[in-house]
Every structure is written in structure tokens, then in C-alpha cells.
C-alpha positions in Angstrom: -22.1 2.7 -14.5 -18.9 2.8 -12.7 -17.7 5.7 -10.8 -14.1 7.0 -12.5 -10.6 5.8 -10.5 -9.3 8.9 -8.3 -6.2 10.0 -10.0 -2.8 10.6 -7.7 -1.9 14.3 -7.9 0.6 15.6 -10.7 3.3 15.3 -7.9 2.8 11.6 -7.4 3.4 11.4 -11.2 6.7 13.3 -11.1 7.9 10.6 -8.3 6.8 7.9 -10.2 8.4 9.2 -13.1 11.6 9.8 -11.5 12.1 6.4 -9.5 10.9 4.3 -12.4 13.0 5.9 -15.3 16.0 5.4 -12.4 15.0 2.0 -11.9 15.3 1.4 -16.0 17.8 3.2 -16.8 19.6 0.1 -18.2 16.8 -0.9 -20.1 15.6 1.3 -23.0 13.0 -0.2 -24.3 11.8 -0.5 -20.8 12.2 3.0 -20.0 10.5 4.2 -23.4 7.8 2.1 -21.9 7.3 3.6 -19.0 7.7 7.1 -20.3 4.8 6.7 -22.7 2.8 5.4 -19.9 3.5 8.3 -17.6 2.2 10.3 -20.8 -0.6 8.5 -20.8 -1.4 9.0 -17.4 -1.2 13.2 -17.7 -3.1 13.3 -20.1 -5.8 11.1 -18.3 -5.3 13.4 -15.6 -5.3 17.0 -17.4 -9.3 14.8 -18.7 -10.1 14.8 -15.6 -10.0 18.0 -14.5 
């Protein structure tokens, strides 16, 4: 079996968040895109711990 992927901290997620939603702001389907997969991503990290 594989070990699980280290997760970045909660903090890393707000960054990413922030600078990627900026990045697509033009672009909503994009943006609706990324904010499902920074959903995705909390709740893979809230799993975790």
C-alpha cells in the first residue's frame, strides 16, 4: 500500500484560494471550478486529521 500525500496546512489553502479565484475572476466557469476543488481539498484535509 501507498503511504497518504502530506496535505499543505489550512493556510496554504486560503492562499491558493485567494490567488486562483483572482487569477479567474474573468472566467466563471473557471472560478466555479476551482472553488469546488478547493472544497474538495478541505474536506480531504478535515479526513485527515
Amino acid at each position: 500500500m501507498s503511504e497518504p500525500l502530506p496535505l499543505p496546512s489550512h493556510v496554504h489553502y486560503e492562499l491558493l484560494q485567494q490567488q486562483t479565484l483572482f487569477a479567474a475572476y474573468q472566467e466563471p466557469l473557471l472560478k466555479l471550478e476551482v472553488s469546488e476543488l478547493i472544497s474538495t481539498l478541505r474536506k480531504t484535509l478535515s479526513q485527515q486529521r
